[in-house]
py3Dmol code that shows the C-alpha trace and the ligand (Angstrom):
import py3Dmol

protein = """\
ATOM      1  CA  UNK A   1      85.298  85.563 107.528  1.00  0.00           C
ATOM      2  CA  UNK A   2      86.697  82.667 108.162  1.00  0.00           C
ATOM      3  CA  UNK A   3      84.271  79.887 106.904  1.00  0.00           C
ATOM      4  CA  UNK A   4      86.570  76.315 105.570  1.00  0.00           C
ATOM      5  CA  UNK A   5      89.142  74.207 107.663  1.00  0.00           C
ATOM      6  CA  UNK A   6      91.225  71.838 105.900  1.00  0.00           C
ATOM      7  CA  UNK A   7      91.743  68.363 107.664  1.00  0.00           C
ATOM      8  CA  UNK A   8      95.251  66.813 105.622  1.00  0.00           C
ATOM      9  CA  UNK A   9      94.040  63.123 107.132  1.00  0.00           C
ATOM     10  CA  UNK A  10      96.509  60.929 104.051  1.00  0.00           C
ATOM     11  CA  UNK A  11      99.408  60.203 106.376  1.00  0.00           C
ATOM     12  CA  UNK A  12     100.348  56.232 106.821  1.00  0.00           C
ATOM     13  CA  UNK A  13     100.556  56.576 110.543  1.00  0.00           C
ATOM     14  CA  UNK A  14     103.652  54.290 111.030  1.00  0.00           C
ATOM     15  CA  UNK A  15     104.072  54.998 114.467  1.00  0.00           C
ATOM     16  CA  UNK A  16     100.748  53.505 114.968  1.00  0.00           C
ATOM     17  CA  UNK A  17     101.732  50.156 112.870  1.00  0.00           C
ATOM     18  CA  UNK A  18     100.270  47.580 112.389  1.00  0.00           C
ATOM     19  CA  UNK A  19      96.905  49.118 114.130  1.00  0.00           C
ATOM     20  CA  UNK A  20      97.168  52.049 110.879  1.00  0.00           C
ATOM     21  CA  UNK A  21      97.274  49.188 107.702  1.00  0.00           C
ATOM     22  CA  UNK A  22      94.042  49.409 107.342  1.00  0.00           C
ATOM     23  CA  UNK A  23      92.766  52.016 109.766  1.00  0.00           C
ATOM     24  CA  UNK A  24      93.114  55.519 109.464  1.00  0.00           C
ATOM     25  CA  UNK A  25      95.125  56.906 112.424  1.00  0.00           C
ATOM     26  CA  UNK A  26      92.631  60.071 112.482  1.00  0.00           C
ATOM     27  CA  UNK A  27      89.788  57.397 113.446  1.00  0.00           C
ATOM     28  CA  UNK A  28      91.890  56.573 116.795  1.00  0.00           C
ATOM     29  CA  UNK A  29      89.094  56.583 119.654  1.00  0.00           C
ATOM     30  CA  UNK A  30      89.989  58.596 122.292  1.00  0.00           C
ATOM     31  CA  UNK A  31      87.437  57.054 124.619  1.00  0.00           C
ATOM     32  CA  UNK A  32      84.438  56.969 122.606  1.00  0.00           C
ATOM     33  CA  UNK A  33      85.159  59.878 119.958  1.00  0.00           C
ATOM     34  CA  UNK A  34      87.652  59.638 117.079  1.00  0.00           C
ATOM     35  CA  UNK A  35      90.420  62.369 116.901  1.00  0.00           C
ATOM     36  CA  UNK A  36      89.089  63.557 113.331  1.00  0.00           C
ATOM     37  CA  UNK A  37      85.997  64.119 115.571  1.00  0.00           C
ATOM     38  CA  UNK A  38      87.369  66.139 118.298  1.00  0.00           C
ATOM     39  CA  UNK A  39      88.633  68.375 115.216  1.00  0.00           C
ATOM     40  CA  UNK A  40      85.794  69.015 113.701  1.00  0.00           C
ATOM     41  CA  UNK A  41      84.367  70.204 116.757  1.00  0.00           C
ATOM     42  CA  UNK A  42      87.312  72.669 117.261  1.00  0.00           C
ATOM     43  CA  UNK A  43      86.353  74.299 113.973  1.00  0.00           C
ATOM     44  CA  UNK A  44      82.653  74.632 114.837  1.00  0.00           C
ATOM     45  CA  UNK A  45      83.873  76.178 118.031  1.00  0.00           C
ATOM     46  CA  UNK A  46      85.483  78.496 116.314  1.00  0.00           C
ATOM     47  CA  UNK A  47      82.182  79.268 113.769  1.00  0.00           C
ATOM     48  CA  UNK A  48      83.560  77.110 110.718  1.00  0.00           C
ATOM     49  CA  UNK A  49      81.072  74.840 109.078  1.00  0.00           C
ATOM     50  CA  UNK A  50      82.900  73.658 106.086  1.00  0.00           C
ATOM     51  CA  UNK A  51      84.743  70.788 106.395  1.00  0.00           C
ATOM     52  CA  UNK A  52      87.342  70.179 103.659  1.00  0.00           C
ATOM     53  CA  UNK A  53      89.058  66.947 104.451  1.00  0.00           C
ATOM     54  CA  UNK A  54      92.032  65.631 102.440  1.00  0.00           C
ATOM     55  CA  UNK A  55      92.570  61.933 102.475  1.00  0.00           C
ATOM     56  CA  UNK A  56      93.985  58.958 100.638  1.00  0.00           C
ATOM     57  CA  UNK A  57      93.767  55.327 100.376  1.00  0.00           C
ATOM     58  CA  UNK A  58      92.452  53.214 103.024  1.00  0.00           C
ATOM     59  CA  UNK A  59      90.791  56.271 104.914  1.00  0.00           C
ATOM     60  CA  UNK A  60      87.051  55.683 103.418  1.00  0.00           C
ATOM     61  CA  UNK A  61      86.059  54.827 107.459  1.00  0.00           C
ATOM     62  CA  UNK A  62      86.122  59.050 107.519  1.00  0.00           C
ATOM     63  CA  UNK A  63      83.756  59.639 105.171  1.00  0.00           C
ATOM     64  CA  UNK A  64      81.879  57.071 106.949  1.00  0.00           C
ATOM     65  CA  UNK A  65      81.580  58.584 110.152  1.00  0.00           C
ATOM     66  CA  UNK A  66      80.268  62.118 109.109  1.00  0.00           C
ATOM     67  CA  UNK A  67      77.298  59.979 107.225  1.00  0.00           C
ATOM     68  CA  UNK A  68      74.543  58.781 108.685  1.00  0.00           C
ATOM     69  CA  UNK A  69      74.106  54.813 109.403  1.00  0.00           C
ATOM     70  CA  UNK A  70      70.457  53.957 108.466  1.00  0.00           C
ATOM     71  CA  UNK A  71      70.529  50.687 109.625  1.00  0.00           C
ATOM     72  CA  UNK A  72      72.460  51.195 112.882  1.00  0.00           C
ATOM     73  CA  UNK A  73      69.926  54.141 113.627  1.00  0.00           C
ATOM     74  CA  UNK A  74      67.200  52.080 113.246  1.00  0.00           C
ATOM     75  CA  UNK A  75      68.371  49.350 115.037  1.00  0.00           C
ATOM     76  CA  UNK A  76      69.182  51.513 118.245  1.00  0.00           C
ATOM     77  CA  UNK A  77      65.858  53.838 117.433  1.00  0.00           C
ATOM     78  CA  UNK A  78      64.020  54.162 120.873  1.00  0.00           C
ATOM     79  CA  UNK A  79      66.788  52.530 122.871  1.00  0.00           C
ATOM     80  CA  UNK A  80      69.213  54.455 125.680  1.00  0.00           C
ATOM     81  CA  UNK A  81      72.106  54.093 123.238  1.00  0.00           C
ATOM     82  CA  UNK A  82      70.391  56.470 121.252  1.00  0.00           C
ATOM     83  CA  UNK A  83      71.609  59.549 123.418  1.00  0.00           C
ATOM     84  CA  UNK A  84      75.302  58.624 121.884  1.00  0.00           C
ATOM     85  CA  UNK A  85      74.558  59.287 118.513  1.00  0.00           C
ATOM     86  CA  UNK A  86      73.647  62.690 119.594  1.00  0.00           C
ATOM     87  CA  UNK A  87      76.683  64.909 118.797  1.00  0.00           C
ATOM     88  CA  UNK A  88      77.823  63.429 115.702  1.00  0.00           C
ATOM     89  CA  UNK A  89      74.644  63.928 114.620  1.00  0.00           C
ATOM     90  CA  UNK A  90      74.377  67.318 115.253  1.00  0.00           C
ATOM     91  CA  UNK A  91      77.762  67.638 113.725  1.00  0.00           C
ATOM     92  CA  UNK A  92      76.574  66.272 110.140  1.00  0.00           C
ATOM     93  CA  UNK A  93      73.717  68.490 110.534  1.00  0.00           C
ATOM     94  CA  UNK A  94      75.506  71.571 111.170  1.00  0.00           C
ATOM     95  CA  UNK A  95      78.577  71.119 109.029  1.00  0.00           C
ATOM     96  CA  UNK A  96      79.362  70.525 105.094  1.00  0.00           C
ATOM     97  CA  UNK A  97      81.951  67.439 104.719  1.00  0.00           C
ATOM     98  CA  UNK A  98      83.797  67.468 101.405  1.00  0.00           C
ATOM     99  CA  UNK A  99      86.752  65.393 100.238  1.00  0.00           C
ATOM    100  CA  UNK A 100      89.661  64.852  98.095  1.00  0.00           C
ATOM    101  CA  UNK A 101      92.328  62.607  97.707  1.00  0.00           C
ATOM    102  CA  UNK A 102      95.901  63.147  97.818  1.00  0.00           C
ATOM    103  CA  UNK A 103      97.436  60.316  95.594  1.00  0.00           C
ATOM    104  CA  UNK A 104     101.311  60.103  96.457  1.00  0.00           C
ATOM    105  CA  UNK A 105     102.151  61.302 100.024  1.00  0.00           C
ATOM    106  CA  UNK A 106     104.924  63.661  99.514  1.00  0.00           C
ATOM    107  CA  UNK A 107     103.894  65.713 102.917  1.00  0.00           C
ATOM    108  CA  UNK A 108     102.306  68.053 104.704  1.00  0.00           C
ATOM    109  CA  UNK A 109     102.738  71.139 102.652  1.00  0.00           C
ATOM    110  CA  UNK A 110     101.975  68.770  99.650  1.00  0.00           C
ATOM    111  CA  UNK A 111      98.431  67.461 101.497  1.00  0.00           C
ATOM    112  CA  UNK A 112      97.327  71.081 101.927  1.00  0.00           C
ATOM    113  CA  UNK A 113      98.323  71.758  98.441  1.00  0.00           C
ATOM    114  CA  UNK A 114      96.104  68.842  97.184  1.00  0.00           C
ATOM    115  CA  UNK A 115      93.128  70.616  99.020  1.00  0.00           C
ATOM    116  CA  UNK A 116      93.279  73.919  97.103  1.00  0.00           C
ATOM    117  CA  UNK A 117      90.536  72.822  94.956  1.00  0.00           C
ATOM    118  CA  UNK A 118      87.994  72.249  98.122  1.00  0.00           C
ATOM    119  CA  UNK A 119      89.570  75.632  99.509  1.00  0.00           C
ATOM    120  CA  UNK A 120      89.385  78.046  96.411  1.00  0.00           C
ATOM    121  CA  UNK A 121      90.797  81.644  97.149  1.00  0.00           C
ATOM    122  CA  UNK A 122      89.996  82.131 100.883  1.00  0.00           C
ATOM    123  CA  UNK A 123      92.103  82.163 104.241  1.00  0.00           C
ATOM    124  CA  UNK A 124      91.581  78.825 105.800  1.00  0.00           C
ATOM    125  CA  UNK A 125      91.613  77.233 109.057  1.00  0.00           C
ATOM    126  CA  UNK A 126      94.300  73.784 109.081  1.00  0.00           C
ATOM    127  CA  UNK A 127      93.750  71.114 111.900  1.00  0.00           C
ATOM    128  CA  UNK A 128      96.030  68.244 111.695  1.00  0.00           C
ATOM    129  CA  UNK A 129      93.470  66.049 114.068  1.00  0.00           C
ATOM    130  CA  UNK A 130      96.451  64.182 115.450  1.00  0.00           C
ATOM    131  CA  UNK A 131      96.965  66.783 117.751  1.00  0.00           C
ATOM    132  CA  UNK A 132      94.251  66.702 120.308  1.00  0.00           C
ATOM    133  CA  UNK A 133      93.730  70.465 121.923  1.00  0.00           C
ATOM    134  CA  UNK A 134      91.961  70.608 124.836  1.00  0.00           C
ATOM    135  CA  UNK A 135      91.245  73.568 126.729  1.00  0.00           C
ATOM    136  CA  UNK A 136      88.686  72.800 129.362  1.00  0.00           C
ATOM    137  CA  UNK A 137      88.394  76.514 131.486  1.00  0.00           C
ATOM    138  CA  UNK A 138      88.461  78.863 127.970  1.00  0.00           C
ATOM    139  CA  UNK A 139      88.084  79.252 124.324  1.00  0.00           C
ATOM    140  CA  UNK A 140      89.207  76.115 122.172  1.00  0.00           C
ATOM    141  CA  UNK A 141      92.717  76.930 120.526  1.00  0.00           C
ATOM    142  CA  UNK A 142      91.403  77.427 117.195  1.00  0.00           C
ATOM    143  CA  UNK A 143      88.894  80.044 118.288  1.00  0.00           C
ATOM    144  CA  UNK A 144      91.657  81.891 119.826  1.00  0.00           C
ATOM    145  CA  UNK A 145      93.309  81.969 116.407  1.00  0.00           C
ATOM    146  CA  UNK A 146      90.566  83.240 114.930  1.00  0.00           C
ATOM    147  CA  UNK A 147      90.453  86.198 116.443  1.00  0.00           C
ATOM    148  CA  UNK A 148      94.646  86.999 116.285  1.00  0.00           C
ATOM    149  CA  UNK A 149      93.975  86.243 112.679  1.00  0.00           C
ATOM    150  CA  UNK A 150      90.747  89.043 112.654  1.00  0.00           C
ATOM    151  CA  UNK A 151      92.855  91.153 113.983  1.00  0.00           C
ATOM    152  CA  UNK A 152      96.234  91.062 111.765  1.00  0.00           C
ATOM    153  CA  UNK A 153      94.797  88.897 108.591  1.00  0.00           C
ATOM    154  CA  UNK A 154      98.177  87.146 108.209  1.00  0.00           C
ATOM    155  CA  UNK A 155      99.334  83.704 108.218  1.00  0.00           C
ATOM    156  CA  UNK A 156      99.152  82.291 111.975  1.00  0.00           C
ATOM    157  CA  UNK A 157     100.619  79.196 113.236  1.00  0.00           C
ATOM    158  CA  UNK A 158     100.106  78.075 116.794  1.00  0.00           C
ATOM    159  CA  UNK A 159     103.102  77.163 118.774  1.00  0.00           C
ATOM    160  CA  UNK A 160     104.144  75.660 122.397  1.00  0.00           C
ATOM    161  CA  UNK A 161     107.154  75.569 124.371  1.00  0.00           C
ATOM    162  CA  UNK A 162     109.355  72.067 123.722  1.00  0.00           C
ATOM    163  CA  UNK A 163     112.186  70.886 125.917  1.00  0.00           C
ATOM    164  CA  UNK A 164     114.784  71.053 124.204  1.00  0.00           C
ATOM    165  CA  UNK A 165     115.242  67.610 123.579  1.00  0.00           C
ATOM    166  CA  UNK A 166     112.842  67.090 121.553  1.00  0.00           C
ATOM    167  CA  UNK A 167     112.894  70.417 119.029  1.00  0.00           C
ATOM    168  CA  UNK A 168     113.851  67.905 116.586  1.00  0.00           C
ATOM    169  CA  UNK A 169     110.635  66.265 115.834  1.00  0.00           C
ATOM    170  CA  UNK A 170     108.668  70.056 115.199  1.00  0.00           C
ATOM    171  CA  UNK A 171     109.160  73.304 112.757  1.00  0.00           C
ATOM    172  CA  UNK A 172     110.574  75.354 115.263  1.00  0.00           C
ATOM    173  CA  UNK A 173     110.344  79.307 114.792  1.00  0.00           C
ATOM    174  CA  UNK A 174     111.968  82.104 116.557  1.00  0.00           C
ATOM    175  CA  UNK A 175     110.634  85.813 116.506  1.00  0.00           C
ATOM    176  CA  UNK A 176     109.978  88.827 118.067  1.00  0.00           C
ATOM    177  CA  UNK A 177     106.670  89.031 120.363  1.00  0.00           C
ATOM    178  CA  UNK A 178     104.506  91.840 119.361  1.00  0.00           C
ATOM    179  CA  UNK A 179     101.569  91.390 121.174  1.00  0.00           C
ATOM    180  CA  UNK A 180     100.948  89.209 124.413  1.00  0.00           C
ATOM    181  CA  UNK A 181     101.567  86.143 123.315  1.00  0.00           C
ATOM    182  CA  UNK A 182     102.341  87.152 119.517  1.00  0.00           C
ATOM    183  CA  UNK A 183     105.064  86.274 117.543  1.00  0.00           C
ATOM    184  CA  UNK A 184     106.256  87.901 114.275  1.00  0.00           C
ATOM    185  CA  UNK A 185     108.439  85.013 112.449  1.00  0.00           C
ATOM    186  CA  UNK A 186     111.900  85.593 111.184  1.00  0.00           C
ATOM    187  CA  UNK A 187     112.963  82.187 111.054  1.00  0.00           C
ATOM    188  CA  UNK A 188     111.531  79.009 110.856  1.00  0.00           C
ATOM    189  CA  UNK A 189     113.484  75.439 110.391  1.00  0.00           C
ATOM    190  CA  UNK A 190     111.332  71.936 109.676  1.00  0.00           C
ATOM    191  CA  UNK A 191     112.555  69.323 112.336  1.00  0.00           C
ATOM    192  CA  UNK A 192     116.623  71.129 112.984  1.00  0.00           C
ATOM    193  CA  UNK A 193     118.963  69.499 114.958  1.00  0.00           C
ATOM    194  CA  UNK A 194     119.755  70.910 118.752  1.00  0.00           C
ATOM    195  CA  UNK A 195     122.304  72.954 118.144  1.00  0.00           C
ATOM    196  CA  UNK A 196     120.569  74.788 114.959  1.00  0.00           C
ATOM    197  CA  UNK A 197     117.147  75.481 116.832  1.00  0.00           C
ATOM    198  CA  UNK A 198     116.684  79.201 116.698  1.00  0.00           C
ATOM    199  CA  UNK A 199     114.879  78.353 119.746  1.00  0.00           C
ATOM    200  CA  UNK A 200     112.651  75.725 121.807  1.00  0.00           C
ATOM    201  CA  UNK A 201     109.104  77.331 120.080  1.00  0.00           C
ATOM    202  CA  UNK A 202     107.365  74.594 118.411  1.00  0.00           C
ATOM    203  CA  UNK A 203     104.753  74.523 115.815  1.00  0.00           C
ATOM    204  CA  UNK A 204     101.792  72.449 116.757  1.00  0.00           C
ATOM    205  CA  UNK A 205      99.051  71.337 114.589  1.00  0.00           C
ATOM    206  CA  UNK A 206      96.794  74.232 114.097  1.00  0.00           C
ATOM    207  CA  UNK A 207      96.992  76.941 111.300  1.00  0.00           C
ATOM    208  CA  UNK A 208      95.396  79.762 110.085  1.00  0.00           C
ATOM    209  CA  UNK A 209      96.677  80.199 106.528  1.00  0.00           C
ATOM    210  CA  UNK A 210      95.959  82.714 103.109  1.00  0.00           C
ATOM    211  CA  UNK A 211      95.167  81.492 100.153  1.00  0.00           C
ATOM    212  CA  UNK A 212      98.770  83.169  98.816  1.00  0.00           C
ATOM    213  CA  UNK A 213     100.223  79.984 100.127  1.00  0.00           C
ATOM    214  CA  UNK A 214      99.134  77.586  97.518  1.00  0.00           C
ATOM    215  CA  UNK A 215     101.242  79.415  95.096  1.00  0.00           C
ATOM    216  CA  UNK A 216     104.380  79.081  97.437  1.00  0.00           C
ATOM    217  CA  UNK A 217     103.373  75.895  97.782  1.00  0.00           C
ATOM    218  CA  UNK A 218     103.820  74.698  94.025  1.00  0.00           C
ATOM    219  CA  UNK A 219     107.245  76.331  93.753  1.00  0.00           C
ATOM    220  CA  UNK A 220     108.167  74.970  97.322  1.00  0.00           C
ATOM    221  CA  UNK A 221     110.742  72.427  96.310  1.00  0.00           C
ATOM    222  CA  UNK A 222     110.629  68.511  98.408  1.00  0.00           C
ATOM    223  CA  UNK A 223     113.100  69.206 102.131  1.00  0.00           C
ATOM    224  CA  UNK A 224     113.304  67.515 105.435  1.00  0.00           C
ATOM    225  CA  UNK A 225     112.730  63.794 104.719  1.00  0.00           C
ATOM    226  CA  UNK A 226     112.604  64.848 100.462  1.00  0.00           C
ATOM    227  CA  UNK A 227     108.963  65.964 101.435  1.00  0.00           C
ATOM    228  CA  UNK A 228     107.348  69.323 100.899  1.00  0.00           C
ATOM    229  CA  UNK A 229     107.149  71.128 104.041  1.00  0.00           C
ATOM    230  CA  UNK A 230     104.639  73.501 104.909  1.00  0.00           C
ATOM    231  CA  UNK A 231     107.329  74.985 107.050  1.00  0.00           C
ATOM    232  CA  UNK A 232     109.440  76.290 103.870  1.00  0.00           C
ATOM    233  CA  UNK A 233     106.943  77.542 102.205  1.00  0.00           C
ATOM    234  CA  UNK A 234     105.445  79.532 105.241  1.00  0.00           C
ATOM    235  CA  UNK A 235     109.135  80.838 106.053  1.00  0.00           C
ATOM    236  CA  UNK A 236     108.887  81.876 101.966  1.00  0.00           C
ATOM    237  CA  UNK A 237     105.465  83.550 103.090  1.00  0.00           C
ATOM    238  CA  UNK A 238     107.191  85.478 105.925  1.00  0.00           C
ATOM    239  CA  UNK A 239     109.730  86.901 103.436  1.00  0.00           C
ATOM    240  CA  UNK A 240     107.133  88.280 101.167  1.00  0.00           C
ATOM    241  CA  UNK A 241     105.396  89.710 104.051  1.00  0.00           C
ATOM    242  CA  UNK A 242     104.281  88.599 107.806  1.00  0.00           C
ATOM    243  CA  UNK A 243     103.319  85.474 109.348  1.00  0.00           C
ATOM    244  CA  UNK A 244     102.580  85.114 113.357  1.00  0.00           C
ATOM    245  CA  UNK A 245     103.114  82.743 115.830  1.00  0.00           C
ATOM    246  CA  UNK A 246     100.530  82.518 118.157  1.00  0.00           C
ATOM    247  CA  UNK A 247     101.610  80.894 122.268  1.00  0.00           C
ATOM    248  CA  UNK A 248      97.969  79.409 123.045  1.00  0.00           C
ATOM    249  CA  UNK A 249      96.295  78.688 125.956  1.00  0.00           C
ATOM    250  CA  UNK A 250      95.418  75.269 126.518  1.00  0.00           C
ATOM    251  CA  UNK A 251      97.087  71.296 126.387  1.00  0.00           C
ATOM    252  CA  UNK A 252      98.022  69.895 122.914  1.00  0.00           C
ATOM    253  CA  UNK A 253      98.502  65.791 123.354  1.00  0.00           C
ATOM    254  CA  UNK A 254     100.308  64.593 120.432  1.00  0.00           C
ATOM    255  CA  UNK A 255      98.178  61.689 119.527  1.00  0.00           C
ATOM    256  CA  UNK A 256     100.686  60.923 116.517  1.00  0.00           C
ATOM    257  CA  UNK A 257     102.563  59.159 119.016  1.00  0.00           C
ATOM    258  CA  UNK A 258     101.507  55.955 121.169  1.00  0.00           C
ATOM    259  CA  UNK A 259     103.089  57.775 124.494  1.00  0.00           C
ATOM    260  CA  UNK A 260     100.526  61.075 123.613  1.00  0.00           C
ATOM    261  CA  UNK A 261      97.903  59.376 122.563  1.00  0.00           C
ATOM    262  CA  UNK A 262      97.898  57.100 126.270  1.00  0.00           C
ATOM    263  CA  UNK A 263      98.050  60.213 128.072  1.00  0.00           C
ATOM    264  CA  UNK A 264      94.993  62.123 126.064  1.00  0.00           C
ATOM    265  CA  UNK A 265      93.102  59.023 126.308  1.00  0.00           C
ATOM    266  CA  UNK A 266      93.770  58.677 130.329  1.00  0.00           C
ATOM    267  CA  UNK A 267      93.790  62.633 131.320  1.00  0.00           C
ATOM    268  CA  UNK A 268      89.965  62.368 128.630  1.00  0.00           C
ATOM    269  CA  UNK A 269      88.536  59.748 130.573  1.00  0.00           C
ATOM    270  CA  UNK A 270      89.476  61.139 133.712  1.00  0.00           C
ATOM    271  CA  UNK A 271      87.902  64.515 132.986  1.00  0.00           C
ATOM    272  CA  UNK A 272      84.900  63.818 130.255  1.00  0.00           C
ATOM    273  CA  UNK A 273      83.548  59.906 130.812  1.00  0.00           C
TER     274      UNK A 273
END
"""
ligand_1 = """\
29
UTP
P 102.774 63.100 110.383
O 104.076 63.786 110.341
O 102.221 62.771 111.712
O 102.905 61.821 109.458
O 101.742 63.984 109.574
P 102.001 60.534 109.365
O 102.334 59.861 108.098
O 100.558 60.877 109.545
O 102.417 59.648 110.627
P 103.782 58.843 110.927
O 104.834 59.878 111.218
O 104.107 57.977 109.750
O 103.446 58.035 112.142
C 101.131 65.133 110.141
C 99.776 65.316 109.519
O 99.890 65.518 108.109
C 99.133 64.571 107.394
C 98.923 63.400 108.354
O 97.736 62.702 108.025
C 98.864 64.114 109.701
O 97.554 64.633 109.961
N 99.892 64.185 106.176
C 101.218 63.941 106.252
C 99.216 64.079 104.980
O 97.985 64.303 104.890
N 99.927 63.740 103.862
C 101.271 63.496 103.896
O 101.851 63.203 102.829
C 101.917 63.588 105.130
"""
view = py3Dmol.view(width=600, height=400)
view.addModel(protein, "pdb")
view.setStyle({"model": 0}, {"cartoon": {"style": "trace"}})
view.addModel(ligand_1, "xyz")
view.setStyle({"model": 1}, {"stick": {}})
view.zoomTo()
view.show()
């Protein structure tokens, strides 16, 4: 069973300055919602009702909005607005929310690290709410995780096609395809140059993960930018034993960057307002 997803939410969000100084880039509306909201969804979607969200300074406006606002529902008590407190409230009454902070941000790898204490010794769901799935006709990405994970109980990362230009901003993987749409990893590389891409497969913000990976994780020594990457320690993983790529169905919008997170917030309003 997979019950917990891990939300690493301590990144500074410098693409997004001066809007991230003192807002968390996971509270980003994307018409009415914020992204850490769309997330959280994803997970229910895929039956998870722990929340296990790692943050850091400035981010309190998270905790925040998986609370309830006494005096704002009392204000709007009996009014129309009330209909768009709705799913959020639903949300807080269907999930668990728990937090911790990571104090020096040394990464990704090194965020989910810092939430082994709200994750204990389970497999674990990771959404990095900065990348907005959508997949309006089928299951939501993470749900079709879930079940490539029931079905192999390995590490799974999901992954999309890049041009080429552009490998150099992902952990790219190459590997053999097992299964429609299944890949078994041989090689993985955090952010490589063009010409050392062992191919255009990116790895997009959704993982399933074991709880093995912690202890990678502590030996996993700082690389691409001097941070610890979850990339090395998952390519450490696949030496030990097997980690997937999965192809999903669905759009990712990387709402990281100010060009994605126009286009989610146009192609959203388009199709949900
Ligand atoms: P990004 O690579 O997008 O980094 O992190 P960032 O700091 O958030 O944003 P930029 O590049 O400065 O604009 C990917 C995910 O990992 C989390 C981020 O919050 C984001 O969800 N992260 C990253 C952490 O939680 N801690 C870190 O030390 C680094």
């Amino acid at each position: 069973m997979l019950s917990k997803c891990l939300f690493p939410a301590a990144g500074y969000g410098t693409r997004f300055l001066p809007l991230t100084k003192a807002m968390p880039k996971e509270m980003l509306p994307i018409v009415s919602k914020p992204l850490i909201q769309y997330g959280v969804e994803e997970a229910l979607s895929a039956g998870i009702t722990t929340m296990a969200i790692v943050t850091g300074r400035g981010k309190r406006a998270i905790e925040d909005h998986f609370d309830i606002s006494y005096e704002l529902e009392h204000q709007i008590k009996g009014s129309d607005k009330e209909s768009y407190l709705t799913e959020i409230r639903s949300l807080i009454q269907k999930c668990t929310f728990s937090y911790t902070r990571q104090i020096e941000m040394k990464g990704l790898g090194h965020a989910i690290l810092s939430g082994e204490t709200l994750i204990g010794k389970e497999a674990f769901a990771v959404i990095l709410a900065d990348d907005l799935c959508d997949n309006p006709c089928g299951e939501t990405v993470l749900l079709q995780m879930k079940r490539v994970y029931e079905r192999y109980r390995c590490s799974i990362v999901a992954i999309e096609e890049v041009a080429t230009e552009h490998v150099h901003k992902y952990g790219i993987i190459s590997g053999k395809e097992i299964d429609s749409n299944v890949f078994m990893i041989d090689n993985m590389i955090e952010k490589p140059k063009i010409d050392e891409a062992p191919s255009n497969l990116a790895v997009i913000g959704r993982y399933i993960l074991t709880p093995d990976i912690f202890d990678i994780l502590k030996t996993t020594p700082p690389g691409k930018n001097g941070e610890i990457q979850i990339t090395d320690a998952l390519l450490q993983q696949c030496k030990k034993g097997m980690v997937l790529a999965f192809k999903f169905q669905g759009k990712r919008y990387d709402c990281g960057s100010v060009d994605g997170f126009v286009e989610a917030t146009n192609e959203f309003y388009k199709k949900y307002h």
